[in-house]
N, C-alpha and C positions, 0 to 999 in steps of 0.2 A: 074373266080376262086372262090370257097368257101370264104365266107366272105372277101372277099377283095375288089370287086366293081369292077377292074380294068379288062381289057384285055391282052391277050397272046394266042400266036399260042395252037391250039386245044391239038397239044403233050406235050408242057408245062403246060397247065392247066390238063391236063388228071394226071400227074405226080404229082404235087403238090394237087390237089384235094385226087388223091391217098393217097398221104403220111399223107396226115391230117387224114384222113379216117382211115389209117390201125395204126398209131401211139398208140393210146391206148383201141383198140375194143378188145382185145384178142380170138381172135378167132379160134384160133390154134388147136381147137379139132375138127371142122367142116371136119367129111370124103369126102376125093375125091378132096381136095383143098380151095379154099378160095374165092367162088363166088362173098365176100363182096369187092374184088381188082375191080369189074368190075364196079361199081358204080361212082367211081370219072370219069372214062372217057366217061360213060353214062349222067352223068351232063354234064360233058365240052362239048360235043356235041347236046347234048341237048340245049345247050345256044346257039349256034351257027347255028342251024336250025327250024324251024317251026313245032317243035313236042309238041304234050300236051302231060299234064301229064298223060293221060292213054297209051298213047302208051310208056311212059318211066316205067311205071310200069311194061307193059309187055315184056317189054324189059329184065329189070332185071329177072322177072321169068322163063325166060326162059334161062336168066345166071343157076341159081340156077337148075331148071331141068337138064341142060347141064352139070354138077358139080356132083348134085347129084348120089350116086354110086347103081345099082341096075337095 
């Protein structure tokens, strides 16, 4: 989990990584939803497998294309 050090099953940390995340980002005008919800459980899984950071980059960008409206 974000800043905490500790472990917890992948769906508990996807949630609380979540919640920290979306707590004060406001992001609420982003069309087509809120690609930035995908990140905390793209961490939590990330810690729990054997991925670098490029491929968690394009992970997320490919949240964000999938979001993106158009």
């Amino acid at each position: 989990m974000l800043c905490h050090g500790g472990q917890a099953p992948l769906e508990a940390a996807s949630f609380v990584n979540t919640a920290m995340i979306r707590n004060l980002d406001f992001n609420d005008r982003y069309p087509g939803g809120h690609p930035s919800d995908c990140l905390g459980a793209l961490l939590a899984f990330a810690g729990t497998t054997p991925v670098d950071g490029r491929r968690l980059i394009v992970a997320m960008a490919v949240v964000y294309e999938v979001f993106s409206p158009g």
